[in-house]
N, C-alpha and C positions, 0 to 999 in steps of 0.2 A: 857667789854670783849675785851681781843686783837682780834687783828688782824694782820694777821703774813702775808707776800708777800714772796712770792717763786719762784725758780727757780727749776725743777724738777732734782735732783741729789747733786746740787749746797750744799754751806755753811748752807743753811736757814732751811737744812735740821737737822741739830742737832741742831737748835733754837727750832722746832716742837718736837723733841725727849726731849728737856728737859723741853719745857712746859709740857707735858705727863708725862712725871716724876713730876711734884711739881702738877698734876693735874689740871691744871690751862685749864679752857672754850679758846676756841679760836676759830676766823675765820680764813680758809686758802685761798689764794689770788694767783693765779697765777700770775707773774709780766706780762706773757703776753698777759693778758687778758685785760690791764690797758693799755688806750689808751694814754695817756701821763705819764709813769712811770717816768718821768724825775721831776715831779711835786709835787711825793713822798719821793723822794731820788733823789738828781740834780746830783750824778753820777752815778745813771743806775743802782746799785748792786743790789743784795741781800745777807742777808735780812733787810728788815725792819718793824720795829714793829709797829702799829699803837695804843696807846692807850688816847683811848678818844679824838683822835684829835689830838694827840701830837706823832707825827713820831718819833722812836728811830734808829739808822741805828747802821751797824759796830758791829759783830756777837760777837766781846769779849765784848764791851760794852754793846749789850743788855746781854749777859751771865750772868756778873758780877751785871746788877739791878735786872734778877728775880731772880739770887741765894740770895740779900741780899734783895729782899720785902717777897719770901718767904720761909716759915721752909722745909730744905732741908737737904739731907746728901751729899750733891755734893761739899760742900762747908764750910771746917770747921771755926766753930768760935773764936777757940785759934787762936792767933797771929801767933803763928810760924808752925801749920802746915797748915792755911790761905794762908800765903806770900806761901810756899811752892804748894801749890795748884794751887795758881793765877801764881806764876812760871811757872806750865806745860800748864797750860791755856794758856797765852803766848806763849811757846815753839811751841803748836800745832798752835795757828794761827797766828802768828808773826815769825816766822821761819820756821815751813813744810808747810804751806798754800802757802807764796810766792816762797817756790821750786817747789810747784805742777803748780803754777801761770806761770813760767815761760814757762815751757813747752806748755801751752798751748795756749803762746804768740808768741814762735817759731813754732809751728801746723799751727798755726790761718798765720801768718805774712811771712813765707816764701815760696817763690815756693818750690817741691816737687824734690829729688835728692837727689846724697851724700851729699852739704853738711847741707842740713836740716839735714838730719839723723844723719849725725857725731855729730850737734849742740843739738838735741835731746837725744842724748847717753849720751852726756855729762851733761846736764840735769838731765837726769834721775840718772847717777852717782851719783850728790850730794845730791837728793831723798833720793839715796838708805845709803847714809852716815847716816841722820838722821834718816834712819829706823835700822841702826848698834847701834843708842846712845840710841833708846827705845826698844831696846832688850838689849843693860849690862842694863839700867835701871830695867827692870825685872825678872832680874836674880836672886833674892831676895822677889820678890813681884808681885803677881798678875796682877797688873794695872799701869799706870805709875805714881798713885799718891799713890800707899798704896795698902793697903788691899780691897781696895773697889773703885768701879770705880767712875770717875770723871767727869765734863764738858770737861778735855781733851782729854780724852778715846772716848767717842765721837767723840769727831770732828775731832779724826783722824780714827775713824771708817770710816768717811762721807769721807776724803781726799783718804784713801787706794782705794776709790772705782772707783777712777779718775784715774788709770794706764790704766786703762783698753780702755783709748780712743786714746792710743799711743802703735808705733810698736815700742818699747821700751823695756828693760827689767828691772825689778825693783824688788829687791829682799828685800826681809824681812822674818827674822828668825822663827823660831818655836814657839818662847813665844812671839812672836806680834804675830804673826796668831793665837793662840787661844783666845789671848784677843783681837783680833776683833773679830773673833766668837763669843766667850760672848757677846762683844757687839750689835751687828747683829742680836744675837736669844735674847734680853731681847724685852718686849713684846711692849715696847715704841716707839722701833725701826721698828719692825714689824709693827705696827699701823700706822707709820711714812710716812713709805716708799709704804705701801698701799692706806692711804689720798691722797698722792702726787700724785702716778696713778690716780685715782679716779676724783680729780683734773685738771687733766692735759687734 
């Protein structure tokens, strides 16, 4: 059975969302209930997967092994709308994750004043760029991978919910806000984000 480590809101949370999607048994792990987390993962994150002994870390790389150990619609098996897929996969945690990152490295890292705040604006700015390129992306389609939602619809379900820890303003359009809705009310999520309480 995995074993999944968490941080309550964190990335680890759309690893749990799509182990529940392929149905898959798992243990959940709060990271700080783990008295030397460093000994899991030697940089501190989450998440990390534990199976059988053998620690998986780095939330696209676990994404991409339970999408290809198990039968899944999250992750097509043609070549080209595959690479396409693993594209937006990408997109969301190789590109919007370390914009949300940043921010809350400038929160965390600088005293409190204008110009934290100016440097936080500006932050949030390039946020809000990336959330401009997944709405023309769905100007034709549901979700940012097609017609059907994806591991990266997800994990920017998980990242949209990070603005909310900054006096920032971060704006995203009409057709992202319903496909985070979607995603939000599918029942994976729901369960997800309940476990983690629970947990916590």
């Amino acid at each position: 059975m995995y074993k999944l480590y968490f941080s309550p809101g964190a990335c680890s949370l759309a690893i749990q969302v799509i182990l529940r999607e392929l149905g898959q048994p798992f243990q959940l792990v709060n990271k700080a209930s783990v008295a030397d987390y460093q000994q899991i993962n030697a940089v501190g994150a989450v998440p990390a997967l534990d199976i059988d002994g053998t620690v998986l870390t780095e939330g696209a790389a676990i994404i991409l092994y339970l999408l290809d150990k198990h039968a899944n619609g999250l992750l097509p098996a043609d070549a080209g709308p595959r690479q396409q897929a693993i594209q937006q996969l990408m997109f969301a945690n190789a590109t919007m994750h370390p914009a949300y990152s940043k921010l809350f490295f400038l929160h965390n890292q600088l005293a409190d004043g204008a110009v934290k705040q100016q440097l936080l604006q500006a932050a949030a700015d390039q946020v809000c760029k990336l959330w401009q390129l997944v709405e023309t992306r769905l100007q034709n389609q549901p979700y940012l991978g097609g017609q059907y939602y994806s591991a990266a619809d997800i994990l920017l379900a998980v990242y949209a919910g990070w603005g909310r820890f900054f006096a920032v303003a971060i704006h995203m359009g009409p057709r992202s806000q319903v496909m985070l809705d979607r995603i939000r009310a599918l029942p994976s999520y729901q369960a997800a984000v309940t476990a983690e309480q629970q947990a916590t």
